[in-house]
ZAFI-928686 format. One line per 3 residues: their letters; for each residue x, y, z of C-alpha. Coordinates in nm, 4 decimals. Layout:
<ketis>
a	X,Y,Z | ...
</ketis>
This chain:
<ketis>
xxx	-0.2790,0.8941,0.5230 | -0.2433,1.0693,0.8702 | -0.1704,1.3941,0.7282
xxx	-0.1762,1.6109,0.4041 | 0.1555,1.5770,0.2105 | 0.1730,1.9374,0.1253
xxx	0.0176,2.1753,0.4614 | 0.1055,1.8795,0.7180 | -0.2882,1.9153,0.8696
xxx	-0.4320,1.6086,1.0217 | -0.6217,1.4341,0.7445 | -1.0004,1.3908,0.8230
xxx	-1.1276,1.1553,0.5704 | -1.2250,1.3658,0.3173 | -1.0436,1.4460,-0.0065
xxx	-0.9751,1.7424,-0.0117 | -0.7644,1.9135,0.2871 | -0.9611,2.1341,0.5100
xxx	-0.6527,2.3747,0.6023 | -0.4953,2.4125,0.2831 | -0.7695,2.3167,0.0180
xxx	-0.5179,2.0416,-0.1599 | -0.6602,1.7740,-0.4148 | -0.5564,1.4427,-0.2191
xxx	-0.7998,1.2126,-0.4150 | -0.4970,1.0491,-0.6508 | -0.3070,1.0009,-0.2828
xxx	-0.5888,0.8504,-0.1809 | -0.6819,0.6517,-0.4623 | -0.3088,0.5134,-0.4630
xxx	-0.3321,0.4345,-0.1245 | -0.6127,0.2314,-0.1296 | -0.5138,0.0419,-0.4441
xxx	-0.1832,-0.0448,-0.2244 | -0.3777,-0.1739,0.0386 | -0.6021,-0.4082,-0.2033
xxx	-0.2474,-0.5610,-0.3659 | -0.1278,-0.6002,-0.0364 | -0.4661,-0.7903,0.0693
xxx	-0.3453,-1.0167,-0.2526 | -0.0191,-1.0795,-0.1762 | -0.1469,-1.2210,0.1666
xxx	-0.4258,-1.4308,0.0358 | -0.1346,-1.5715,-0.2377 | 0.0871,-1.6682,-0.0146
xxx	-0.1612,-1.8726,0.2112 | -0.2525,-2.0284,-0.0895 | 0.1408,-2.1436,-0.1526
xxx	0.1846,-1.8753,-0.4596 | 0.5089,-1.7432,-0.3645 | 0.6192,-1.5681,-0.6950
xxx	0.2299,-1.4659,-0.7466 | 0.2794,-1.3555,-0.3820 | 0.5830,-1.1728,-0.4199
xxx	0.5150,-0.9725,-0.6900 | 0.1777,-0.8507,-0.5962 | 0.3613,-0.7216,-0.2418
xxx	0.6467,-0.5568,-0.4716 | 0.3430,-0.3996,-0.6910 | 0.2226,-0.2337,-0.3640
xxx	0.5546,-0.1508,-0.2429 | 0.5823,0.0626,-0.5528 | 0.3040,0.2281,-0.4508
xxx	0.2921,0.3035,-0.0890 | 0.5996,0.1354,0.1707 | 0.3626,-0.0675,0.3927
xxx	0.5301,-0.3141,0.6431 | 0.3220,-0.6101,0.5810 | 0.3812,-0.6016,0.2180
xxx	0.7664,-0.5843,0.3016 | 0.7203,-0.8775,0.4956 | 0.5178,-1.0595,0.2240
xxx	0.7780,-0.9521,-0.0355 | 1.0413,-1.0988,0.1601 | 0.8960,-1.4283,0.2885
xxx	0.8283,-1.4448,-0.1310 | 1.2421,-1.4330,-0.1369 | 1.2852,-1.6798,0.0813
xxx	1.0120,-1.9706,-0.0303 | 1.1804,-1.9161,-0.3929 | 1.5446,-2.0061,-0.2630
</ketis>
């Protein structure tokens, strides 16, 4: 996150924005849980597990858009044509 959702402030780490005193824990908590399924999709498809692949990368899709997901998601497409 590079800045809160609802006062547009710079976000400094911390979970609750310093301008505008927003909760951004469950963003952050999301986001996070994103990254770790798109870490999985990754290690699945360098182990060959295209569909296992795939739908981890489509799990954090759902979540958060995140380009190397995309690009696991897809490369999951093609390996299952």
């Amino acid at each position: 996150m590079e800045r809160c959702p609802v006062c547009r402030a710079r976000f400094k780490g911390d979970p609750v924005c310093y301008r505008c005193g927003a909760d951004l824990s469950v963003l952050l908590t999301i986001e996070a849980e994103a990254a770790t399924l798109e870490r999985r999709a990754v290690t699945l498809l360098g182990a060959g597990q295209l569909l296992e692949a795939r739908q981890a990368a489509e799990h954090a899709l759902a979540l958060q858009y995140r380009p190397l997901a995309l690009a696991v998601r897809n490369l999951g497409y093609l390996g299952s044509e």
